[in-house]
N, C-alpha and C positions, 0 to 999 in steps of 0.2 A: 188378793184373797188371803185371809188370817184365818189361823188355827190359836185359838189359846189352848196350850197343854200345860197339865197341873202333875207333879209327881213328887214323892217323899223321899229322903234321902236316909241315909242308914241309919240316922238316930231320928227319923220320923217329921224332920222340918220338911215343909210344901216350898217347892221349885218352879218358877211360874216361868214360863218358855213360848215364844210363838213360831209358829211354824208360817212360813210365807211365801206365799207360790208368785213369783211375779210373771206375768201370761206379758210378754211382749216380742211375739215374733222369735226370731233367732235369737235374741238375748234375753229370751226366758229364763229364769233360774229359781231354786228354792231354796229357803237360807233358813238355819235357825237362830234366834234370836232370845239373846235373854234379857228378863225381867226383872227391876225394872229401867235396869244401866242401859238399854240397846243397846248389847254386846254382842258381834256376831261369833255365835261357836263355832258355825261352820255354814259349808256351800256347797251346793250341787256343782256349780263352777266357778270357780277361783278367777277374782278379773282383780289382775296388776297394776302396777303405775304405768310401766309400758304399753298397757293394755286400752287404760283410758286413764286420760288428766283428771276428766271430770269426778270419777265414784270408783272409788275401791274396794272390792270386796274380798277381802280375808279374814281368817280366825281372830279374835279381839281387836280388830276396826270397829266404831261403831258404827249401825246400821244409818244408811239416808234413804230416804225416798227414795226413786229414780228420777229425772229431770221431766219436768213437762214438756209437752211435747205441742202442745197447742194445735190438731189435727180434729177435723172435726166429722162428729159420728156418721157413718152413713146415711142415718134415714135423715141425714139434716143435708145433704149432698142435692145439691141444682145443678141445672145444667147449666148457669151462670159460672156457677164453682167449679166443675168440669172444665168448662170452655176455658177458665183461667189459668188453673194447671196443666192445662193441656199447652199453655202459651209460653210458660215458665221456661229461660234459659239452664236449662236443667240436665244434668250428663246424659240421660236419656227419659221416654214419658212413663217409665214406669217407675221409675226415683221419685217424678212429681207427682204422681197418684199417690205412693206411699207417702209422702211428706206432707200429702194433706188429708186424707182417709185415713180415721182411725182404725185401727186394728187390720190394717192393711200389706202384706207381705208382697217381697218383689214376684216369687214364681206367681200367687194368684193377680195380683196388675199386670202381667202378663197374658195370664189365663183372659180378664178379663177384655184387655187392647185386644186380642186373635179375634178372640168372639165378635167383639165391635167390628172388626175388619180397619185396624188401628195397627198402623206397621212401622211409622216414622218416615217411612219413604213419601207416604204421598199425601196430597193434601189432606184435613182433614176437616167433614163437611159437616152440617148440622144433625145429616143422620145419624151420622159416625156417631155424636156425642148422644144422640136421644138413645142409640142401640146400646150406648156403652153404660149412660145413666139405668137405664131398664135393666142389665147384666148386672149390674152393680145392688140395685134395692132388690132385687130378684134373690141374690144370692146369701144376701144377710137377711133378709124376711124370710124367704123359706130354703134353707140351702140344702142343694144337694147330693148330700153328705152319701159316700158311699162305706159299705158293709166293712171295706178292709182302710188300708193305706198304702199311699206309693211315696218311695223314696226318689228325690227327684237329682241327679246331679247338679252342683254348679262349677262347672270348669272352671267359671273366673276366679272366684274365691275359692277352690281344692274343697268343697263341703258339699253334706249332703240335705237338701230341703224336703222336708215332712209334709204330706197333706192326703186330707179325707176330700178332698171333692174332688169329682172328673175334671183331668189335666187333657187338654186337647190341644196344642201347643206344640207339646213332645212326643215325639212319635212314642209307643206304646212299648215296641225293644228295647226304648232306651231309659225306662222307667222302672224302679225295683220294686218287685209287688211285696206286701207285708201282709198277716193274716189279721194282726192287731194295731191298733194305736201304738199300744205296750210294745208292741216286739218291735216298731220301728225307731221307735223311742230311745229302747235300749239300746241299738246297732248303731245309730246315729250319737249318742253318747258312747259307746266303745269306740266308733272310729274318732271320736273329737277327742277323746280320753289317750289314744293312740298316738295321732296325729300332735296332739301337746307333749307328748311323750317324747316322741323324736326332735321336734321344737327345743326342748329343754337338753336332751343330747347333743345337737349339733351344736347349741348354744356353750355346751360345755367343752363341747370339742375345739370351738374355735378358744376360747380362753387358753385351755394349755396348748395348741399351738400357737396362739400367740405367745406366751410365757416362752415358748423352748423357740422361737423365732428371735425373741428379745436373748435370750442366752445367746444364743449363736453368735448373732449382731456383735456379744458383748466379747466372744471368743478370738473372733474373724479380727474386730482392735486390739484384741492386746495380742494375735498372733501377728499383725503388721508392726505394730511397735516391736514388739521381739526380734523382729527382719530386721528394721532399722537399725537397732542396739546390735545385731550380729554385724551389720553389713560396716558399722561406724568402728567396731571390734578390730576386724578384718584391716582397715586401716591404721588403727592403731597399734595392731601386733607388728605390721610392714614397719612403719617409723620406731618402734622397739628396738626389732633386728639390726636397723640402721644403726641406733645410738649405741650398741652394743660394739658393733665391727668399728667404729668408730671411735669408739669413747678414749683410745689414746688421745685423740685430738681436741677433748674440748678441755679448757683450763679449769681447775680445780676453784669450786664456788663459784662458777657461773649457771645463771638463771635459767637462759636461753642460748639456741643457739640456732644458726641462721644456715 
């Protein structure tokens, strides 16, 4: 979804900008974008090289699409299509609902596997698929969306999952109730805002312990070499003393002496 936005600048030229909400699950974001370089000036969230090989999103990158995805719409889901993902060697069945359902999120394939009576454990039979296809065009035809939002944990990934419709899955204590979209919206970006926060500290904290590990490293050798050069001293002061108490004995312009 695009916004053209048109604005003047101090001496009166027009500034053409789009504004771009990209709606995909957890890695929704909205970016602005200038016209007509596809410049990005900036981003609700900032995604690095580390982050993804594929598409980088920072301040004057240019903008890309995001990648297709090739998933296909709901109302166009059979229970042929079903039955296939459901067969998919896949790290588990709600990874293969999302990777073939568009606009499909892991808590609601979740949501929808419970309803179906769809657990991984045990077989799964033709009703399973007909209850889960009916849960499925039910929920995008007429969804039922409720009044507030619940914040949903996800232990696996340390994150928090957003959603307006009845979560029955998760027991209800262990769900955080929000009054708005908006106010879950916002907590859910303060804790990711947060949570990047510390990411980028700890990141920085290991670099100077690293640096003052590499000093040490560098100290710990030339304090062992400096042992050596004492310990080889040590030796040569003894053989000194000798030629000293001695030195009657060796003849005048000799090199060595034995």
């Amino acid at each position: 979804m695009e916004f053209q936005l048109v604005k003047k600048d101090w001496i009166g030229s027009k500034i053409k900008t789009r504004l771009i909400c990209e709606i995909m699950g957890r890695n929704s974001n909205i970016l602005l974008v200038s016209e007509p370089k596809g410049q990005i000036l900036g981003a609700l969230r900032h995604v690095t090289e580390r982050m993804s090989r594929h598409r980088k999103i920072l301040p004057g990158k240019p903008y890309q699409l995001p990648p297709q995805l090739n998933r296909i719409p709901p109302n166009q889901i059979t229970w042929n299509t079903l039955n296939e993902a459901l067969r998919k060697q896949s790290e588990s069945l709600e990874i293969s609902l999302v990777q073939t359902i568009a606009g499909l999120d892991l808590f609601t394939a979740r949501e929808f596997l419970f309803r179906a009576g769809i657990d991984g454990y045990r077989k799964i039979s033709t009703d399973n698929i007909k209850l889960l296809l009916n849960e499925i065009q039910s929920a995008f035809s007429f969804p039922s969306f409720i009044d507030y939002a619940v914040g949903l944990p996800d232990r696996k990934n340390s994150r928090i999952e957003v959603s307006i419709l009845k979560i029955t899955h998760i027991a209800a204590d262990k769900q955080i109730g929000f009054n708005s979209v908006s106010e879950a919206i916002r907590f859910v970006t303060k804790e990711e805002k947060k949570a990047s926060s510390q990411q980028r500290q700890k990141l920085d904290l290991e670099k100077i312990l690293t640096r003052r590990l590499s000093t040490i490293k560098q100290k710990i050798v030339k304090i062992e070499t400096d042992l050596k050069t004492m310990e080889k001293a040590k030796e040569e002061e003894k053989f000194g003393h000798l030629l000293m108490a001695n030195l009657f004995q060796i003849p005048q312009g000799a090199s060595k002496v034995t």
